[in-house]
N, C-alpha and C positions, 0 to 999 in steps of 0.2 A: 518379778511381779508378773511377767507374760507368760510366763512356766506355769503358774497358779492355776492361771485361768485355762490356760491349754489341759493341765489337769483336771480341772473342775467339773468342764464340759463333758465330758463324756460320762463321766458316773454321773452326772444328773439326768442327762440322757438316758442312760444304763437302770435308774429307779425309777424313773418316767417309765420307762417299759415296762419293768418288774411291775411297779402299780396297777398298770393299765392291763396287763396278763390275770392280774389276780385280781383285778375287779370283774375282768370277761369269764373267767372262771366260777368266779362267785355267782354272777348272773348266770351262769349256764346249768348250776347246779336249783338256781330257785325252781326250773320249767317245770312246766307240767309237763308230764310223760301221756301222750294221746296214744292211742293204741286201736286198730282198723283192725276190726274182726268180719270174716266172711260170714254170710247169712246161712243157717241151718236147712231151710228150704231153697229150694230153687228160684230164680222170677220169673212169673208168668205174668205173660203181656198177652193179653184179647185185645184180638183188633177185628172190627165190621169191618171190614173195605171193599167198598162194591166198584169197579171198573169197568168202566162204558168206553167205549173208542167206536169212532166214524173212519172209515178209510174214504176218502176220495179220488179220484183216480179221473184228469183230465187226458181225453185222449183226443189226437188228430180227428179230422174230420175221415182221410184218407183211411186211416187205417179203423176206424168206425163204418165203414163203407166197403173195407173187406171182410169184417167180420161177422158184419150182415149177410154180406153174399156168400162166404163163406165158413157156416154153424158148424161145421165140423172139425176145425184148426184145432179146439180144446174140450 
C-alpha cells in the first residue's frame, strides 16, 4: 500500500506541472502583441530661457585698501 502512494505522488505532481505549463502557454498565446515605432520626424523642443546671475564677491577690508591704492594690479 505505501508503494502506491510513493507512485502516485509524483505523476500527480508531474500533471500538476504539465497543466500549469499549458495553461501559461495558453495565456501567453492570448496577448496582445504592442509594437513601439520610432517617429518619422524628429522632436523639436523650444525652449525661452532667459538667465540672469549676480556674482558677489566679498572682499577683505585689507586687500580693498590695496587695490585702491593700487589701480594698476588688473
Amino acid at each position: 500500500m505505501i508503494t502506491n502512494i510513493e507512485f502516485k505522488l509524483p505523476t500527480i505532481r508531474m500533471g500538476i506541472m504539465l497543466a500549469s505549463v499549458a495553461l501559461f502557454s495558453m495565456a501567453l498565446m492570448g496577448c496582445i502583441r504592442l509594437e513601439m515605432a520610432t517617429p518619422d520626424k524628429p522632436i523639436n523642443i523650444n525652449m525661452n530661457v532667459k538667465i540672469e546671475h549676480e556674482i558677489h564677491i566679498k572682499v577683505d577690508r585689507q586687500i580693498e585698501d590695496m587695490l585702491k591704492n593700487n589701480a594698476n594690479l588688473f
